[in-house]
C-alpha positions as CSV (number, residue, x, y, z in Angstrom):
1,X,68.6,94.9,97.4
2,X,70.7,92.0,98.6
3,X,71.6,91.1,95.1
4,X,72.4,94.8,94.1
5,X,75.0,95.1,97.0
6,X,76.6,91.7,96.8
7,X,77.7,92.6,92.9
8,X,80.8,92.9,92.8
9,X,84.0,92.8,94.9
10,X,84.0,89.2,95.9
11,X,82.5,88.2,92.1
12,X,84.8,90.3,90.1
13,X,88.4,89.2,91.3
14,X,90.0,85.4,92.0
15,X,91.0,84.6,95.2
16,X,93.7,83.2,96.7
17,X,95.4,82.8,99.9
18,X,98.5,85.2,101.0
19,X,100.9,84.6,104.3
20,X,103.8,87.0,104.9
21,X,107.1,86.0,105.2
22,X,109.5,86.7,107.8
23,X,113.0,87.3,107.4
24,X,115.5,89.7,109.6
25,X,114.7,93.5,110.1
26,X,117.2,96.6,110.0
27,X,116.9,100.0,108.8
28,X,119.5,102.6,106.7
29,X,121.1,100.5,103.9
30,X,118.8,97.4,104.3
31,X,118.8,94.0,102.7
32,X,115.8,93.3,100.4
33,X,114.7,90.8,102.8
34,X,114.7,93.0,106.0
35,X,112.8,95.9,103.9
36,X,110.7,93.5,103.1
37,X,109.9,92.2,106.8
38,X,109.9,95.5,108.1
39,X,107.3,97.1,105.4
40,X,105.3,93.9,105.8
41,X,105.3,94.5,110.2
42,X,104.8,98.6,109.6
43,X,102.1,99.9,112.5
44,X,100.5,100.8,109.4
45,X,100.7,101.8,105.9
46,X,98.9,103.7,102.9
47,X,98.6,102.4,99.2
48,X,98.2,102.4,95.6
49,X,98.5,100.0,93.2
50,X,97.6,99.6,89.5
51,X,97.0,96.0,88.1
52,X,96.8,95.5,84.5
53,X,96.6,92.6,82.2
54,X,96.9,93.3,78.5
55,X,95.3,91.0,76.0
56,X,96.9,91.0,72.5
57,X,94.8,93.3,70.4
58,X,92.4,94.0,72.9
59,X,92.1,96.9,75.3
60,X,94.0,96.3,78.7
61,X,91.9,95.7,81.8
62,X,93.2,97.6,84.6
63,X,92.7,97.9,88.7
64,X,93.7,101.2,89.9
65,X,93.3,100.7,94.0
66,X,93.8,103.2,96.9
67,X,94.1,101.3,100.2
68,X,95.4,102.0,103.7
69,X,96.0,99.5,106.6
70,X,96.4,99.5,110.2
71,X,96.8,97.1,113.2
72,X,92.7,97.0,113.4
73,X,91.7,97.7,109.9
74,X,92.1,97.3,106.4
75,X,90.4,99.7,103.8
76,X,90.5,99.6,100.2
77,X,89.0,101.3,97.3
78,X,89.3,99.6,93.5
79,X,88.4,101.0,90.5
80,X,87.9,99.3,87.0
81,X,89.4,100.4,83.7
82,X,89.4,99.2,80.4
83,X,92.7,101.3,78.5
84,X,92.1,101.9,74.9
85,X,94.7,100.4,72.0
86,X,95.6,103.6,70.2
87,X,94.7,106.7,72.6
88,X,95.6,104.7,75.9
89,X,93.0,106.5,77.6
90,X,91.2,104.6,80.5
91,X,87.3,104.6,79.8
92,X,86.0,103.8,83.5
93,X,84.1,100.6,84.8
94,X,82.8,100.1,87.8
95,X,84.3,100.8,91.3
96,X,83.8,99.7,95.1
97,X,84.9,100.3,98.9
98,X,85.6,97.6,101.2
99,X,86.4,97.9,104.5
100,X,88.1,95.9,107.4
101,X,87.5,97.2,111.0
102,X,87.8,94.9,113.8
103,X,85.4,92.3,113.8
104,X,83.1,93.4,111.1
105,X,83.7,93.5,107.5
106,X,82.0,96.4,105.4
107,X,81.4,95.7,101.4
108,X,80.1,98.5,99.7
109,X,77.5,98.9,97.5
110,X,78.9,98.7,93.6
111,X,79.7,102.6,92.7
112,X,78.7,103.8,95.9
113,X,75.1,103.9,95.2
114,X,72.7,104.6,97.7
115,X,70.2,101.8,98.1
116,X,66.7,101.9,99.6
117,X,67.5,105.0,100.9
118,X,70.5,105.8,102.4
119,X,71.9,102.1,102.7
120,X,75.7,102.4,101.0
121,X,77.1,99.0,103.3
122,X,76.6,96.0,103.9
123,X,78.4,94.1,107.1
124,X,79.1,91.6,107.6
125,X,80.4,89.6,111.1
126,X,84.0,88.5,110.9
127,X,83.5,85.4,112.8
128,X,80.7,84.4,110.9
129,X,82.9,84.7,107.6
130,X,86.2,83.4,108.7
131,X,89.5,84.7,108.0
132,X,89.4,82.6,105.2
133,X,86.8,83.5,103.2
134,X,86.6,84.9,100.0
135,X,85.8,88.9,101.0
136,X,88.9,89.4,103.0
137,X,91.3,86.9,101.2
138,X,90.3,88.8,98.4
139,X,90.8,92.0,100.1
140,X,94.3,90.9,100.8
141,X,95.3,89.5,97.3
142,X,94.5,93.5,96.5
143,X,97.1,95.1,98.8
144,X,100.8,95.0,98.9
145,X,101.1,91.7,100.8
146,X,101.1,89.3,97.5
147,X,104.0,91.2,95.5
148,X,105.9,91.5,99.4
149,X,105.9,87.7,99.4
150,X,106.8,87.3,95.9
151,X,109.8,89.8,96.6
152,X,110.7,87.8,99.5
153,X,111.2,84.9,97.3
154,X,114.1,86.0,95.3
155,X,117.2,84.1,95.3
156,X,119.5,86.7,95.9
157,X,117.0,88.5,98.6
158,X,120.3,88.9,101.3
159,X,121.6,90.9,99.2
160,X,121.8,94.9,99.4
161,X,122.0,97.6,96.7
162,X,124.2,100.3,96.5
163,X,121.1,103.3,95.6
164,X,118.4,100.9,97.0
165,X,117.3,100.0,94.0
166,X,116.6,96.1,93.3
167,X,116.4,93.9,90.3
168,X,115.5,90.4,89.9
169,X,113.5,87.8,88.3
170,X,111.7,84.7,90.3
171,X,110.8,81.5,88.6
172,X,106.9,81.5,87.6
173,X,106.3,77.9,88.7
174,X,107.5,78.7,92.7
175,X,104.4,78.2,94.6
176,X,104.4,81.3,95.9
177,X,104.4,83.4,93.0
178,X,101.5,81.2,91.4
179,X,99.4,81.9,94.7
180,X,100.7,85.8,95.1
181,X,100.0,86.4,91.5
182,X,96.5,84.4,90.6
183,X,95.1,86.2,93.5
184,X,95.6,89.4,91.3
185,X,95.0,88.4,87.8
186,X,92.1,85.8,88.1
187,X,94.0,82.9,88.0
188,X,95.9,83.2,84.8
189,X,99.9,82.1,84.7
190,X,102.3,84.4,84.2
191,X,106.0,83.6,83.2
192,X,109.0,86.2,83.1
193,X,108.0,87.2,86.2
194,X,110.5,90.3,87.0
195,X,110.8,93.1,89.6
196,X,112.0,96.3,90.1
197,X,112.2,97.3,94.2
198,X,113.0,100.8,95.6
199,X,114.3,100.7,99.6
200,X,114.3,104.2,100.9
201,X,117.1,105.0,104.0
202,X,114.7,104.4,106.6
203,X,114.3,100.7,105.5
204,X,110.7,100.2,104.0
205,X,109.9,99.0,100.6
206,X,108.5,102.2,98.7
207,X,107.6,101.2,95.2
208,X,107.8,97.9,93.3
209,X,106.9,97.0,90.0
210,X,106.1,93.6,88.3
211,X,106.1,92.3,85.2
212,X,105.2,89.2,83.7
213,X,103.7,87.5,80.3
214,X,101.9,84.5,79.8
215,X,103.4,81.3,77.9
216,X,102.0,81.8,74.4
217,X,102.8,85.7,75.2
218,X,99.5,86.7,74.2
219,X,99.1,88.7,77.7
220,X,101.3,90.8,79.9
221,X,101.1,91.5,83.5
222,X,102.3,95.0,84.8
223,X,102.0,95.6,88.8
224,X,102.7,99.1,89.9
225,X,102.5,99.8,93.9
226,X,103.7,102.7,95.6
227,X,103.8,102.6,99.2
228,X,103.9,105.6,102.1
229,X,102.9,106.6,105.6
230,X,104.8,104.2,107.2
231,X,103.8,104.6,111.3
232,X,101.3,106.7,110.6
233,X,97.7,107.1,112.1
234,X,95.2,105.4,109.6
235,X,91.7,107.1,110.4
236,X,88.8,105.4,108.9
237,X,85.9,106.6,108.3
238,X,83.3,103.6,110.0
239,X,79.7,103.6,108.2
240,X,77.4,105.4,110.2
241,X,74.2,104.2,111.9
242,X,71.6,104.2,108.9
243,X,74.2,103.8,106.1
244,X,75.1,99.9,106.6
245,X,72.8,97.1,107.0
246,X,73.8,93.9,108.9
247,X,73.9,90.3,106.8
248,X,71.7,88.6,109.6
249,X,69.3,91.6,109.4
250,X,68.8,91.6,105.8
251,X,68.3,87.9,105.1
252,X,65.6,87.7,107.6
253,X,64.1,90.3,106.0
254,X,64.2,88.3,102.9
């Protein structure tokens, strides 16, 4: 059971570490780096986000992810894809929940199914894990916070746009796009890496879009994220008694 549950989430994805920037903060007719700071320090926000890496003449792997954060928790929900050549349809892969709340740390069981029983969860203790370990760096390296750095580290980030609408380029050997992006795409280097931003008037990033190939330009990189709810209550739904069992519990049991 222990193996069935674990498969997955932290196994799938690369990890890397993230830290958020902090720049000035305004509203109406903001700079790129105040939206940034002030979507970054939102009360809370809701997500998606579609990662996908194309491989000459192969089909394109692709994360589509649904996520929403708060002060207290993080929640997010990705789902595999592998995009077909000619029709561009997605033919699905696997898909998982993990959530954030507090001091415990939920992983859910690979396509949501139910094992011995009713079990969907497994959590895990924060403290035991550290803030630093691989489930919750990784759940970070799959919100916004990654391409909100990267953003952050354009040269001309003072600047302001007439409609909102940013468009620059930062240089694919800055440390921080190397740590913001290998987080994303298992550790592979992208060059060309370019942006488009939207601000809305009341000051918070809404969409950005990144794009990026690799030196022999056998792969691309395409980052889509759309953010909303700015300020607005996140409600969770916490695993019930009976649906989640505990780490400590389950390797004793073992």
């Amino acid at each position: 059971m222990r193996r069935s549950l674990l498969l997955g989430f932290v196994a799938i994805f690369a990890v890397a570490s993230v830290a958020l920037a902090a720049t000035g903060a305004k509203a109406p007719h903001a700079t790129l780096g105040q939206a940034v700071y002030r979507t970054s320090h939102a009360s809370s926000l809701r997500y998606s986000m579609t990662i996908s890496v194309a491989r000459r003449n192969h089909p394109a792997v692709q994360l589509r992810i649904h996520g929403a954060r708060s002060a207290e928790s993080l929640f997010i929900h990705v789902k595999a894809f592998s995009v077909g050549l000619a029709s561009g349809a997605g033919l699905p892969g696997p898909q998982q929940s993990v959530l954030l709340d507090g001091p415990f740390l939920y992983e859910g069981s690979p396509n949501g199914v139910a094992v011995a029983g009713k079990i969907r969860w497994l959590r895990f203790p924060v403290a035991r894990l550290g803030q630093t370990s691989k489930a919750i760096t990784t759940m970070h390296n799959l919100s916004p916070a990654p391409v909100l750095r990267l953003l952050d580290e354009w040269s001309k980030v003072g600047t302001r746009a007439p409609h909102g609408v940013f468009h620059g380029k930062v240089v694919y050997d800055d440390p921080i796009v190397l740590t913001a992006l290998s987080g994303m795409t298992g550790g592979i280097e992208f060059r060309d890496v370019a942006f488009t931003a939207r601000v809305g008037d009341d000051g918070y990033v809404h969409r950005i879009t990144v794009t990026g190939k690799t030196a022999d330009g056998s792969r691309t990189l395409a980052v889509k994220v759309s953010m909303f709810g700015f300020g607005r209550r996140v409600r969770v739904a916490i695993p019930g008694e009976g649906t989640f069992v505990d780490q400590k519990s389950l390797a004793l049991a073992e």
